[in-house]
Every structure is written in C-alpha cells, then in structure tokens.
C-alpha positions in Angstrom: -145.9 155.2 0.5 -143.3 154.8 2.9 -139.7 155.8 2.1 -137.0 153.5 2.5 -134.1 154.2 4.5 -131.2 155.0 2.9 -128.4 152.6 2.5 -124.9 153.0 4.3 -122.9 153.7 1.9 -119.8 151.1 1.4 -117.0 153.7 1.6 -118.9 155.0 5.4 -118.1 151.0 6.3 -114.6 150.4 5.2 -114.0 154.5 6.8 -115.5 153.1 10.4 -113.4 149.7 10.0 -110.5 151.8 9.5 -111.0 154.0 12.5 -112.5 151.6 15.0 -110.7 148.4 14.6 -108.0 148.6 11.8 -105.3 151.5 13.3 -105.9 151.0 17.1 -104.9 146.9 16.0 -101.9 148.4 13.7 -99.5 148.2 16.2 -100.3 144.2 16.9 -100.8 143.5 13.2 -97.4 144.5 11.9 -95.1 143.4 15.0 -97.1 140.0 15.0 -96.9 140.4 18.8 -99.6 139.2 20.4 -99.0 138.9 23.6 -97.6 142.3 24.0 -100.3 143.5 26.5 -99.5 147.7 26.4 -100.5 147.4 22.5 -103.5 145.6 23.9 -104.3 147.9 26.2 -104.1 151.0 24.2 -106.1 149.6 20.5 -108.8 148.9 23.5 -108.9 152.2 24.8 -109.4 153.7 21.2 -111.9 150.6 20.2 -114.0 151.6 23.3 -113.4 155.5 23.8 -114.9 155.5 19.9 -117.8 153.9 20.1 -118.4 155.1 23.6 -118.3 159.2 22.4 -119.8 158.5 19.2 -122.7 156.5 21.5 -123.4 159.3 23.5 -123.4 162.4 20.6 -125.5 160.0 18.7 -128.0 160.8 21.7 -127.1 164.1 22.7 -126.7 165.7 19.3 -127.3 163.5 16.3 -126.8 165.9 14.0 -123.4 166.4 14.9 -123.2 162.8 13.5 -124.1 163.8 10.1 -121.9 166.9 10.1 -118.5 165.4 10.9 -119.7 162.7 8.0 -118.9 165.7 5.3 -115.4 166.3 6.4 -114.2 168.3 3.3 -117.6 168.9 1.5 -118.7 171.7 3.1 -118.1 174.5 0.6 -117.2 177.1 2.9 -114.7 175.1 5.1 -111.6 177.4 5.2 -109.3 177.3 2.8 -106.3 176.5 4.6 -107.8 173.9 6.7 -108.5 172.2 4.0 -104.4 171.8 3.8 -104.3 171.0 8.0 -107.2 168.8 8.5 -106.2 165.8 6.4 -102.6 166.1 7.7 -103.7 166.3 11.5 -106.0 162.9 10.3 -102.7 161.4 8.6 -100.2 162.2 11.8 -102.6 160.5 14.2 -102.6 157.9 11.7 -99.2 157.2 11.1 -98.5 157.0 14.7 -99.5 153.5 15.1 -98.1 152.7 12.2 -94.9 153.5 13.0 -95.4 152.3 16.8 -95.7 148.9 15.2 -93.1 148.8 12.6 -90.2 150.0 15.1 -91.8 146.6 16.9 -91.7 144.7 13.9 -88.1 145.7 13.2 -86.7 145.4 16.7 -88.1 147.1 19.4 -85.8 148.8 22.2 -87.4 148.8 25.6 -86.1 151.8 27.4 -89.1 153.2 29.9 -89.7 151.1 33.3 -93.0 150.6 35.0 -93.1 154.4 36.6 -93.3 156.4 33.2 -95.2 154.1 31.2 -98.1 153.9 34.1 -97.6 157.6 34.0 -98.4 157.8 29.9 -101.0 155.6 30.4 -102.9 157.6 33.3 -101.9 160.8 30.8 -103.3 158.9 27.7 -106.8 158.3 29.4 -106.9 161.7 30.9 -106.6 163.0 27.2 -108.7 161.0 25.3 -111.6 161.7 28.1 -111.0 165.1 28.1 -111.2 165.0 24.1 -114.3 162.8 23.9 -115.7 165.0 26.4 -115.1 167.8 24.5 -116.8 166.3 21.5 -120.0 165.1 23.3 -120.3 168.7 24.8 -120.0 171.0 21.7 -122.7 170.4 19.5 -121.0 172.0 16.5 -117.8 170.0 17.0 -117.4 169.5 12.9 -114.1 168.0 11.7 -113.3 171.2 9.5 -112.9 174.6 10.2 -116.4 176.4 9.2 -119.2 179.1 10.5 -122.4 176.5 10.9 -125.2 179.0 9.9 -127.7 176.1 8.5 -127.0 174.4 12.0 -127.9 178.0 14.3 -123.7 177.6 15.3 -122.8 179.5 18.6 -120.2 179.3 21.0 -120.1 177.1 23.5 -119.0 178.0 26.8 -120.1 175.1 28.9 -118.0 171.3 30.2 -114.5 171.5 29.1 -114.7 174.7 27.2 -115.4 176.3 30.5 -111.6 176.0 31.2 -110.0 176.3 27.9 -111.0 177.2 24.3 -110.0 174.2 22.1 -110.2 171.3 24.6 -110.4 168.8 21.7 -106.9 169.8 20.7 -105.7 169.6 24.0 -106.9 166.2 25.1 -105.7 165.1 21.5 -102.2 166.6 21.7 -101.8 165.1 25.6 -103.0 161.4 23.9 -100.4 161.9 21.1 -97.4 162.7 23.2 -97.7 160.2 25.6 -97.7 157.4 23.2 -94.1 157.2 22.5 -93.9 156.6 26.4 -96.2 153.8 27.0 -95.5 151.5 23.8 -91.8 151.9 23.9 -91.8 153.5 20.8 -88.9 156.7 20.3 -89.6 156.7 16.8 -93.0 157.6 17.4 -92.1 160.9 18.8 -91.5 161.9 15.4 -95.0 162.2 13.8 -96.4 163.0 17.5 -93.7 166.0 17.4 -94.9 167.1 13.9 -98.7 166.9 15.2 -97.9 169.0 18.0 -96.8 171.6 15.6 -99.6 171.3 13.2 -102.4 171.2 16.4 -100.8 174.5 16.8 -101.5 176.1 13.9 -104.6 174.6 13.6 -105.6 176.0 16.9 -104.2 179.9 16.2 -105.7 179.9 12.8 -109.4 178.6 14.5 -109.5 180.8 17.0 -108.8 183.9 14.7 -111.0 182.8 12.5 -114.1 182.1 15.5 -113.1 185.8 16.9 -113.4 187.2 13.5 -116.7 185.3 12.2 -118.3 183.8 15.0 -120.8 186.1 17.2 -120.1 186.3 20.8 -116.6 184.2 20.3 -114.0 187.5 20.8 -116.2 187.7 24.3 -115.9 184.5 25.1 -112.2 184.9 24.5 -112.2 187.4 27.3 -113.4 185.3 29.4 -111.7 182.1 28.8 -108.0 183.1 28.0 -106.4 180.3 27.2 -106.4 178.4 24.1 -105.0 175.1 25.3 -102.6 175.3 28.0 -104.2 176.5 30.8 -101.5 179.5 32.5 -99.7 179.6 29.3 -101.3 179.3 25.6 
C-alpha cells in the first residue's frame, strides 16, 4: 500500500508567505505608496532572488531544503546561536518595516540618482553573492551546528573560494545599502545593529568550524579572510 505524502504543514505556509511576499511588500503596505517604484523594485528583487535560490538548491541539494526547515530543533545547534540566529532573522526583518513606516510618517528624500543607482548595483551584487553562497554549500543550515547525520565537510569551492562566510557578506552588503536606495536614514539603525550581530555571528562560527569541523582550521590557512577580503 502506497504511502501518502505528507501534508504541508499550515505554519510551513503562512512562514513562506511571510518571507516571499509579506516583508519584501512591507515597505508598500504601510506607506500606501504605490507608485513609489524603488520599493517596487527592491520587494521584486527579494520575491524573485527567493524563489530563484531556493529553485536551484531544491535541485542541487534537496536536503539542504529539509535542514534549514528545523531552524532551532536541531539539538546540538550551539548554545549561543540559539540567542543570534532569531535576532539576525528579526534585524532583517525589521528593516522593511521600518523602511516603510518612516514613509508612512513622512519620508525625507535626501540621496539623488548617483547613490541610489549605486545601492541598487550594491544590493544585487549582495544578494547574488549570498544566494550564490547558499546554492554552493550543501550544508548551508540556518543554525550554527557540526552536520554528522548529513557527512558535513567544508566547502572550499564558488564563493567560499574567496572568503569564508560569503553568506554573511553578501547579506551584510544587501543590508547596508538599503538605507541608500529607499530613502530611508532611519533604516540605518537596525542595518547598523545587524552589522554588529553578523559579526559576532561570524567570529563565533568560525571558532567553532576550526575547533569541531575536520579539515576547517586548513582551510582557514588557506582562505584568510572571513568576510572582507584584505581586512577581516
């Protein structure tokens, strides 16, 4: 007897809704703006770099899928990023959601044309570089965690070829430049604070991969920087 397949659980469909079509629209939703074209053009850069990267892990590592599904129920997810996960997950949050409430309660354009085609060319360099990142590492699990069940090994190969944590990178460049293209200063404050916690993040993960991971601390050796290549 055939089993069936199993059903998609509700909380899996409001958690996609969320992340694919309810934050990237935040910014339109609250001002009531709808005509305001850079809001536009950002929500459909998220809408479409989403379903895009999750398209192409889907068929390059399914599994990877299932693992990022658990989030916080892996048991031996590390203590403190059980702190740092959820508040890297609420800053990028919050940052549309304050992008459209500075709209909603008066919005002060101060960048011209130059800088905000800048933060946009900046924006689409980071979230590629990001996805990229994603698609490449087969163990790319939203906590902080040795894979055993999954045969976890470092991975040395696309963006990780040039720095270690290339997910944080490309996240961190998407983040800061923001602020610039939606005319948003207020913005800079949870993008500031998710600059600081990426860098924890990123210190703490890379002790803990040198430390527990086989073959990591060589990789290290190889690959010296963490996420700013010359610098960090």
């Amino acid at each position: 007897m055939e089993s069936k397949p199993k059903a998609f659980p509700i909380a899996k469909w409001i958690q996609v809704f969320l992340y694919l079509l309810f934050f990237p629209l935040l910014p339109l939703i609250l001002s009531g703006r709808w005509d305001w074209w850079e809001a536009w053009v950002y929500a459909l850069i998220c809408i479409a770099g989403f379903v895009v990267s999750r398209l192409l892990v889907a068929r390059k590592n399914p599994d990877l899928i299932a693992e990022r599904g658990k989030f916080l129920k892996n048991e031996n997810t590390q203590p403190w990023d059980k702190i740092l996960a959820p508040l890297v997950g609420l800053g990028g949050n919050l940052i549309p959601l304050v992008v459209g409430l500075e709209a909603y309660y008066g919005q002060v354009h101060i960048f011209s044309w130059i800088p905000k085609i800048v933060s946009l060319i900046l924006f689409l360099a980071g979230f590629a570089w990001s996805s990229w990142a994603l698609v490449e590492n087969r163990f790319f699990s939203g906590t902080v965690r040795v894979q055993s069940e999954r045969g976890h090994q470092v991975v040395s190969s696309g963006p990780y070829h040039f720095m270690r944590h290339p997910g944080y990178a490309g996240a961190l460049l998407a983040y800061l430049t923001v602020p610039v293209f939606l005319d948003s200063v207020w913005t800079l404050i949870p993008a500031g604070l998710l600059t600081v916690l990426i860098f924890i993040r990123t210190r703490l993960e890379d002790d803990f991969l040198q430390d527990q991971l086989p073959g990591y601390k060589e990789y290290a050796q190889k690959v010296h920087y963490r996420l700013l290549p010359g610098i960090w």
